[in-house]
Every structure is written in structure tokens, then in C-alpha cells.
C-alpha positions in Angstrom: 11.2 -7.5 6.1 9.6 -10.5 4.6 6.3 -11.9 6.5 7.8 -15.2 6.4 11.0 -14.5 8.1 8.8 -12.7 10.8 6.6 -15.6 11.6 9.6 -17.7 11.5 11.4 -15.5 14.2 8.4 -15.5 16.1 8.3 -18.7 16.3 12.1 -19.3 17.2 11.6 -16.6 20.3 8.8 -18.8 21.5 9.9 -21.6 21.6 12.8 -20.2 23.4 10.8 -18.9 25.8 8.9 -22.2 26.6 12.2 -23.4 27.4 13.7 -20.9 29.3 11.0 -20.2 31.5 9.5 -23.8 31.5 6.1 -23.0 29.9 3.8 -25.9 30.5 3.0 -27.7 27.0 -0.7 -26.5 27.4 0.0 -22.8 26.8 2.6 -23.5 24.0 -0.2 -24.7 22.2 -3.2 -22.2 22.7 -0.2 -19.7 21.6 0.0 -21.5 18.9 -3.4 -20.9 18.2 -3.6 -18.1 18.9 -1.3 -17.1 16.4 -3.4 -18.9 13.5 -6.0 -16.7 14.8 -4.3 -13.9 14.4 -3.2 -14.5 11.3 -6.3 -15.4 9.7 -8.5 -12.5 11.2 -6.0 -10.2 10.7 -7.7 -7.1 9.9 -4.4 -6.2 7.5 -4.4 -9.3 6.2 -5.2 -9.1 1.9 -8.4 -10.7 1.7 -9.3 -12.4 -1.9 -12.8 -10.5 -2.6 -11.4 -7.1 -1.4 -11.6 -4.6 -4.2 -8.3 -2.6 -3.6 -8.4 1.4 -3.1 -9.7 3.2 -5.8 -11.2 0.8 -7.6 -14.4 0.0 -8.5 -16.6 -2.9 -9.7 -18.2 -2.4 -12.8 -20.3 -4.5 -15.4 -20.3 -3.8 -19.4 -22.9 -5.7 -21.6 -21.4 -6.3 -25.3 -24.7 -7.3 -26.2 -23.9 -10.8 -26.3 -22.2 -10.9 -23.3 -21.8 -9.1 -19.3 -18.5 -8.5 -19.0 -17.4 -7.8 -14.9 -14.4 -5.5 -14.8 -12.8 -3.0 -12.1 -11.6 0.0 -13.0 -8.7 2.0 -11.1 -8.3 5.4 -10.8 -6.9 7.9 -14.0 -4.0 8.5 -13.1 -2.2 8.1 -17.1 -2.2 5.7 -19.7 -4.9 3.1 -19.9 -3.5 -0.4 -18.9 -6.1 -3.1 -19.5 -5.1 -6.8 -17.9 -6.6 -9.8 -18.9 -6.1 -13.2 -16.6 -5.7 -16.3 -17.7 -7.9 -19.6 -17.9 -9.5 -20.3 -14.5 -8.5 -16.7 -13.0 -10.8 -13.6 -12.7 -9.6 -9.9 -11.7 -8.5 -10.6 -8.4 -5.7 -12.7 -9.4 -4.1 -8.8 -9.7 -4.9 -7.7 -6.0 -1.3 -8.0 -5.1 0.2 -5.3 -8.0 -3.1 -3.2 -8.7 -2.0 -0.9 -6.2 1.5 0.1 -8.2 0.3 0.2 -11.4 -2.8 2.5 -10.8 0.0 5.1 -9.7 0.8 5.9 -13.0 -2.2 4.1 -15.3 -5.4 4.0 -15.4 -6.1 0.4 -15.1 -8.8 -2.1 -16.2 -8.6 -5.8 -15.5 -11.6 -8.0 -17.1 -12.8 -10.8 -16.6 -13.8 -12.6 -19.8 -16.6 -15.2 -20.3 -17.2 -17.7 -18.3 -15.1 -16.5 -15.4 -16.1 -14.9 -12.5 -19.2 -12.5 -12.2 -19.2 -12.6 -16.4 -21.3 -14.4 -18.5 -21.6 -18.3 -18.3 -22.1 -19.5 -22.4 -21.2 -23.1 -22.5 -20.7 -24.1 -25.9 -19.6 -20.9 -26.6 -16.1 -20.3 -25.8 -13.5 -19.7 -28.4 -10.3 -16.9 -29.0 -12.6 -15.1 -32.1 -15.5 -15.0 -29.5 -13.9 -13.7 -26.2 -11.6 -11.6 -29.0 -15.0 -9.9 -30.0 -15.6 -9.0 -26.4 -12.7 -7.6 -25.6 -12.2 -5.5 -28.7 -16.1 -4.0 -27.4 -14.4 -3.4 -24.5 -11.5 -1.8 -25.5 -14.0 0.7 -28.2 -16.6 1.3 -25.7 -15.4 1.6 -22.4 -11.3 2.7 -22.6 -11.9 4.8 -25.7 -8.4 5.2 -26.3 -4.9 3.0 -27.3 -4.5 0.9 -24.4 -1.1 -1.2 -23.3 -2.9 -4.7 -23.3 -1.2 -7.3 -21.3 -2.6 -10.6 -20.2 -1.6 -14.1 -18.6 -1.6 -17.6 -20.3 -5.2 -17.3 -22.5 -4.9 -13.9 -21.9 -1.7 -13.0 -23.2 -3.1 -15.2 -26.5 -5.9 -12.6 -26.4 -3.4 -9.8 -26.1 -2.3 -11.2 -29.0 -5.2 -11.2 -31.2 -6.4 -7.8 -29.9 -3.0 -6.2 -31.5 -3.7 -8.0 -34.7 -7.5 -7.4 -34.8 -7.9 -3.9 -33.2 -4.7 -2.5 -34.1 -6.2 1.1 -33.7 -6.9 0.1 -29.9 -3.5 -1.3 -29.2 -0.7 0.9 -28.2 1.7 -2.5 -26.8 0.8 -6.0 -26.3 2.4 -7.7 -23.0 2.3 -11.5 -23.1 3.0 -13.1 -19.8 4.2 -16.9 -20.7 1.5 -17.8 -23.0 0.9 -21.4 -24.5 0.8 -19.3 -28.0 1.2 -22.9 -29.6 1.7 -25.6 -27.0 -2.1 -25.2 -26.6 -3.5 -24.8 -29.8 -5.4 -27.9 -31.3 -4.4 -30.5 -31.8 -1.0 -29.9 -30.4 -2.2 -30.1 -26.9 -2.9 -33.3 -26.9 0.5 -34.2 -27.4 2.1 -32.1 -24.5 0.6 -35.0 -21.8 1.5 -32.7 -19.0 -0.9 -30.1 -20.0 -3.7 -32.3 -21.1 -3.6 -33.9 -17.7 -3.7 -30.8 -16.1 -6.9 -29.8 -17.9 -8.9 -33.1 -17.9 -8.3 -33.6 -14.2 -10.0 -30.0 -13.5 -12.2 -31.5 -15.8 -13.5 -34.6 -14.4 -13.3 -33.2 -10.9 -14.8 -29.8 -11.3 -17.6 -30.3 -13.8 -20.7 -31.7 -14.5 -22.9 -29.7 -11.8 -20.4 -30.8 -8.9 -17.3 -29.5 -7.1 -15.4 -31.9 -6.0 -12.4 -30.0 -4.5 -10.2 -33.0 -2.4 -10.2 -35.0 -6.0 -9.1 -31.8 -7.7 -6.3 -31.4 -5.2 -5.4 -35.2 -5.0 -4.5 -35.7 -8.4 -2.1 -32.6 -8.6 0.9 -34.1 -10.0 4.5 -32.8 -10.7 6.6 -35.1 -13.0 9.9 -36.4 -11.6 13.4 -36.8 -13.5 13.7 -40.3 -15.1 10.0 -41.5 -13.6 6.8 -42.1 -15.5 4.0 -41.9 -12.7 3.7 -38.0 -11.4 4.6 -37.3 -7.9 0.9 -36.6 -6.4 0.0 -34.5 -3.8 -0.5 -36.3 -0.7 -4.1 -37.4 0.0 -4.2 -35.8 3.9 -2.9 -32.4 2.3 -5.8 -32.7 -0.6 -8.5 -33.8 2.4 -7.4 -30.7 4.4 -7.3 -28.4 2.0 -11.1 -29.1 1.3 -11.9 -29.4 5.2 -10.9 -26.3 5.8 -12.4 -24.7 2.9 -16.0 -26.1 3.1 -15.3 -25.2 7.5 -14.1 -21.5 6.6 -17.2 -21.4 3.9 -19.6 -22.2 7.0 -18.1 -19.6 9.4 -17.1 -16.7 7.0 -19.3 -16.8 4.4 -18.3 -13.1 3.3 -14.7 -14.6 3.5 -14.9 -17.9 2.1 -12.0 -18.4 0.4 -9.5 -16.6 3.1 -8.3 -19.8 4.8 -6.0 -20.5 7.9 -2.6 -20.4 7.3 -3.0 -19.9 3.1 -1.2 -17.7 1.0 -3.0 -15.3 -0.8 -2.3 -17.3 -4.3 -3.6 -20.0 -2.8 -6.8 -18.6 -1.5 -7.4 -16.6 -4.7 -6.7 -20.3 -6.6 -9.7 -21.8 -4.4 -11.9 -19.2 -5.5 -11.0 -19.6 -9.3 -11.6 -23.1 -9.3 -14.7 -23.1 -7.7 -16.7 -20.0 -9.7 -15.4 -20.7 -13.1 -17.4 -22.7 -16.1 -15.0 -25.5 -16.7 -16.4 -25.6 -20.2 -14.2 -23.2 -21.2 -11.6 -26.3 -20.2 -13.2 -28.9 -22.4 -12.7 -25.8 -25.1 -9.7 -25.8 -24.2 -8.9 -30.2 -25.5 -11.3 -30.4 -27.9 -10.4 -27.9 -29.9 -13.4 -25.5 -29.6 -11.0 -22.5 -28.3 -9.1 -22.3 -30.8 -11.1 -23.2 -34.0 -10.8 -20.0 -36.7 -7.6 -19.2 -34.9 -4.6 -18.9 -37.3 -1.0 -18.1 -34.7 0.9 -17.5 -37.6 -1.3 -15.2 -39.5 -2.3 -13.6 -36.0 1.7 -12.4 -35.8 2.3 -11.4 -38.8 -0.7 -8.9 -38.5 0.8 -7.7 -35.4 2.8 -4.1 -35.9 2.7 -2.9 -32.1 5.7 -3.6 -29.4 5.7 -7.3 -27.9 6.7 -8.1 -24.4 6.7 -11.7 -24.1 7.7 -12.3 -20.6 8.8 -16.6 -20.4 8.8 -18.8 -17.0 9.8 -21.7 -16.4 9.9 -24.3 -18.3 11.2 -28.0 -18.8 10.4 -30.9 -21.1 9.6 -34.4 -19.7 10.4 -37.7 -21.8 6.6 -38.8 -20.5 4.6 -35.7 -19.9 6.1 -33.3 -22.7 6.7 -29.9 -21.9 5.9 -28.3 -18.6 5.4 -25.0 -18.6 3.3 -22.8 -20.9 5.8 -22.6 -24.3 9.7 -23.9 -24.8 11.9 -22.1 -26.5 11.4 -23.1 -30.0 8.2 -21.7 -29.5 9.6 -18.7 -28.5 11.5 -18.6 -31.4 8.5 -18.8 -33.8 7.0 -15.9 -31.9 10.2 -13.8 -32.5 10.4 -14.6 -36.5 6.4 -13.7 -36.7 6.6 -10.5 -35.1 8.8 -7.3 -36.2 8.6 -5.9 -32.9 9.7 -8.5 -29.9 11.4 -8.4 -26.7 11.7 -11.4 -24.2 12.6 -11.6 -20.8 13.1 -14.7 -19.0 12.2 -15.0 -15.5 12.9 -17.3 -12.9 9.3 -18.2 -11.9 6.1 -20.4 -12.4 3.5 -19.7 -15.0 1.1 -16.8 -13.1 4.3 -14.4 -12.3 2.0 -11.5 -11.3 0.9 -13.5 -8.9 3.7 -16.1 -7.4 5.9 -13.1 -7.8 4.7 -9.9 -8.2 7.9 -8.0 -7.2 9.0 -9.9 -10.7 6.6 -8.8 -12.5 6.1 -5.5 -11.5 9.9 -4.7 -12.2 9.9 -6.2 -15.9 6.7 -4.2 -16.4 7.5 -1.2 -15.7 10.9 -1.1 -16.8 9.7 -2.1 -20.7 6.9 0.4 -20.0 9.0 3.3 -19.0 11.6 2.4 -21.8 8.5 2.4 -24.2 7.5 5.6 -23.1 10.4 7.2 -22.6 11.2 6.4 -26.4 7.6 8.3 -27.5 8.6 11.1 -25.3 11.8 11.2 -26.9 10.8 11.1 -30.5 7.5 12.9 -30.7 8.1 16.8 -30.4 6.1 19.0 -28.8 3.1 20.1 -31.3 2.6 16.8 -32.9 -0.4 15.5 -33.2 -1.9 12.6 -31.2 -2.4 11.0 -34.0 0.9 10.7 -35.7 2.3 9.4 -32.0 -0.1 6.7 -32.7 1.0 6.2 -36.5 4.9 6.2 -35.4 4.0 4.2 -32.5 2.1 1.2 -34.6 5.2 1.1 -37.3 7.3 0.0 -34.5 
């Protein structure tokens, strides 16, 4: 059963108690607290910096660059994920644990996220591309199913046209292939705002978490100003972050009452170089990067899995890509498939079940198919050959 439901029936049985039995208002409230106890020093409870079974931490220096990485267990093909802007490896707590059943699986974090390399001034696709294609040579050593998140599907993107020999499938989970390239990103206002605003709140040598929070906006229907998130809700959201840091420093980010995507969030926004953001606006990220030329060099399987999205008449689009751009994916590839899901941008992480089951069904069609075709007594080789002409 769903956590939620049994905290919510919990609840309901309480409060019928208090009122059957009369429970004085006094212990109705230190059971209340008691339950937030519970819940947040809940030995069972998934905390953000917990490195899931089987795993282990690991660093690789490119020689530019330290990338941090954790590596699960071999237990098949190697599965490499990449997260997006402003998320490091945990961001995949929640569905590690399934896919190491049957992969062995990587998830790095690129420059200038988590325990990787800081270089401001030096953050673009070609340079993090670089990195990754190291990593792909020097530590998997083999074709690897590559999928990433947002930036990280982009990369997923360029690593299929730039290491072809590394690449066995490329999954793209709803990236801004084009909505975020320069100078177009200036014109989706939505995602501009988005970007300045962790900009302006989380840069220049400060943190300033309650002005981050405060100026989260969603647009509404038919109105020009976004609908902010209410000022109390920002203020206690850094409260109880910079209380929680104080009393659990080896647990800093594992807050009262916070879902783990929320508590992993905190921790993203607060150990990432938000230089890679200004990148992001000014163009820096994606100058040298051709999209078009980047798909047409592409000869692997594509899974491009697409959230939500919606276009405003102020803000532009919101979401990562519409489907126009969607389409210009599909007429620059020759291998694509696209499944629509009904969640926000990070699906492996506001809904892993999602993810997981879109995953692993292309994954066990895809391999199913080389099974299939490749007779026993072939070579390795010409499984790769057949399986890059696809």
C-alpha cells in the first residue's frame, strides 16, 4: 500500500480515537509529534546521501577533470545514467535498486555537480561530451545503453553521435534538445526565469535558499504574473533546512515531513556551481554544438521519453520540448521511438514506477530483438555492427 494512504489512515484512526475516548488536546498533539519524529528518524526511511546496496562511490580523473561516479554491481549490460542540470547521482536512489538486477550500472556526475570538478568558465556540451566519452573508454570498456535527464539526455545525445563505438542505445528523458539551445532560450520566458532566479539567488559566493524558494512561480491560464510560492512556505522550507543542518549534520538534507525529491532537490541546489546556469543563458553551453548535425550522426536506437508540457501566451513553453520539437528529433534520427508520459520533467524521480516501466520495457524489446537476430556463433562484433545500423 502506498505510504501516503497509510499516514493518512493513521491519522483518520486517531483522530477517531481522540473522540471516542475523549483524549485531552495535549496528547493529541505530542502524538502528533511524535509521529513527525518517527517519520523523520525512521531508520527505513531513504535517506538522500545513502549509497544504495551494492554500490560504491568511486572518483575517475580524465585528466582535466575528477569525475565522482557510483558503480553497481555486474549483473549484465552496462547502463550508464547521466542527471540533469542541478542533479548529481542521487537523484537515482529511488530506481538504482531495479536496474542493478539486470545491469551493471554507472550514474556520473558531470562537472560542476556534486563531488566533481568545479571549472567556472568552463562548461559547455563539447566539454562535458569529452568527459563522458573518457568515461565511457576508460572505465565501462564496453557499448553501454546511455540514458540521461534534461542536459543529460542532450549529452546522451552527443555521446551516440560522437562515440558511436561506445553506444549501444541512447535514452533521452524529456530533453530541452532545442528549447534550450542559444539563443532560443531566451525566448521561452518560462525557462529563462527559471534559470536566472537560481541565478541571482544561488550565486555569487551565497546561498540564499528562502529567495530561491519565494520566487518559484507556476504560470496561470489567461494571467501574466506567475502564481508564487507563498512566502511562509519559502521561509520554512529554509528554517527547517538550516535547523536540520545544525542537528544532523550527516543528514542535512533529510527534513521533517519532506519527500525524498524534495530533500534530494535541497541538496542539488545547494552543492552545485550555478555557473554551469549562467552557461546555460549566455550561450556558453551550447557554443560548437550543432542539434541538427548531432542527429543526423546518430545511427543507434532512440528512446525519447516526453513529459509534460504546455505553452503559455506570456511565459512560452513550459516543460522541457513541445511537440514540434519532437518532431524535428524524429525527422533527424533514423532510429526513434517516443513515449509520452503523464508526468513533470525528472520522471525517474517524481515517478519512478513510470520510468522504470518505459525503461525496461524498450530495453527488454531491444534486447529481445538482438537475441532474436544474432545466432549463436556470431561474433561480438557483428552484434555491434547490426546493432549500430539500426
Amino acid at each position: 500500500m502506498n505510504r501516503t494512504y497509510l499516514w493518512v489512515i493513521t491519522g483518520i484512526i486517531i483522530i477517531v480515537l481522540a473522540f471516542v475516548f475523549h483524549i485531552p488536546g495535549f496528547y493529541i498533539f505530542l502524538g502528533i509529534v511524535l509521529i513527525l519524529l518517527a517519520r523523520t528518524f525512521n531508520p527505513f526511511r531513504l535517506s538522500v546521501e545513502k549509497i544504495p546496496e551494492g554500490f560504491i562511490e568511486k572518483q575517475f580523473n580524465t585528466g582535466a577533470v575528477t569525475l565522482n561516479y557510483v558503480e553497481g554491481p555486474k549483473n549484465g549490460p552496462s547502463l550508464l545514467f547521466i542527471p540533469g542540470q542541478m542533479e548529481f547521482w542521487q537523484g537515482y536512489n529511488l530506481v538504482l535498486p531495479y536496474f542493478s538486477k539486470k545491469y551493471h550500472v554507472f550514474v556520473v556526475d558531470v562537472r560542476g555537480h556534486g563531488k566533481s570538478t568545479f571549472t567556472p568558465g568552463k562548461y559547455s556540451y563539447n566539454l562535458i561530451g569529452e568527459d563522458l566519452k573518457l568515461f565511457l573508454e576508460q572505465v565501462i570498456k564496453e557499448r553501454t545503453i546511455v540514458s540521461g535527464l534534461s542536459s543529460g539526455g542532450i549529452l546522451s545525445l552527443w555521446l551516440a553521435a560522437n562515440a558511436p563505438e561506445c553506444v549501444l542505445t541512447a535514452i533521452i528523458e524529456d530533453p530541452p534538445y532545442f528549447s534550450s539551445i542559444y539563443p532560443r532560450i531566451k525566448e521561452e520566458k518560462y525557462m529563462y526565469y527559471l534559470f536566472k532566479t537560481a541565478i541571482e539567488t544561488l550565486g555569487n559566493g551565497r546561498r540564499d535558499i528562502r529567495s530561491f524558494f519565494a520566487r518559484q512561480g507556476i504560470p496561470l491560464k489567461d494571467k501574466e504574473n506567475l502564481l508564487l510560492m507563498p512566502s511562509f512556505i519559502a521561509s520554512y522550507r529554509s528554517i527547517s533546512l538550516a535547523l536540520n543542518k545544525k542537528i544532523r549534520p550527516h543528514k542535512k538534507y533529510d527534513l521533517l515531513n519532506a519527500r525524498f525529491d524534495q530533500r534530494a532537490g535541497l541538496k542539488f541546489i545547494s552543492e552545485y556551481d550555478v555557473d554551469f546556469s549562467k552557461a546555460t543563458i549566455d550561450g556558453r553551453l551550447t557554443e560548437g554544438f550543432d542539434p541538427e548535425e548531432t542527429l543526423k550522426k546518430i545511427q543507434c536506437p532512440v528512446l525519447l521519453i516526453h513529459a509534460y508540457w504546455s505553452r503559455h501566451k506570456t511565459w512560452g513553453l513550459i516543460g522541457a520540448l513541445d511537440d514540434d520539437d519532437v518532431e524535428k528529433i524524429r525527422s533527424g534520427l533514423k532510429d526513434l521511438k517516443v513515449v509520452r508520459v503523464d508526468a513533470i520533467h525528472d520522471v525517474h524521480l517524481a515517478k519512478p514506477k513510470i520510468f522504470i516501466k518505459v525503461i525496461s520495457e524498450y530495453l527488454d524489446n531491444l534486447m529481445g530483438l538482438r537475441n532474436k537476430l544474432t545466432p549463436s556463433g556470431i561474433q561480438e562484433q557483428q552484434m555491434n555492427n547490426f546493432l549500430m545500423i539500426q
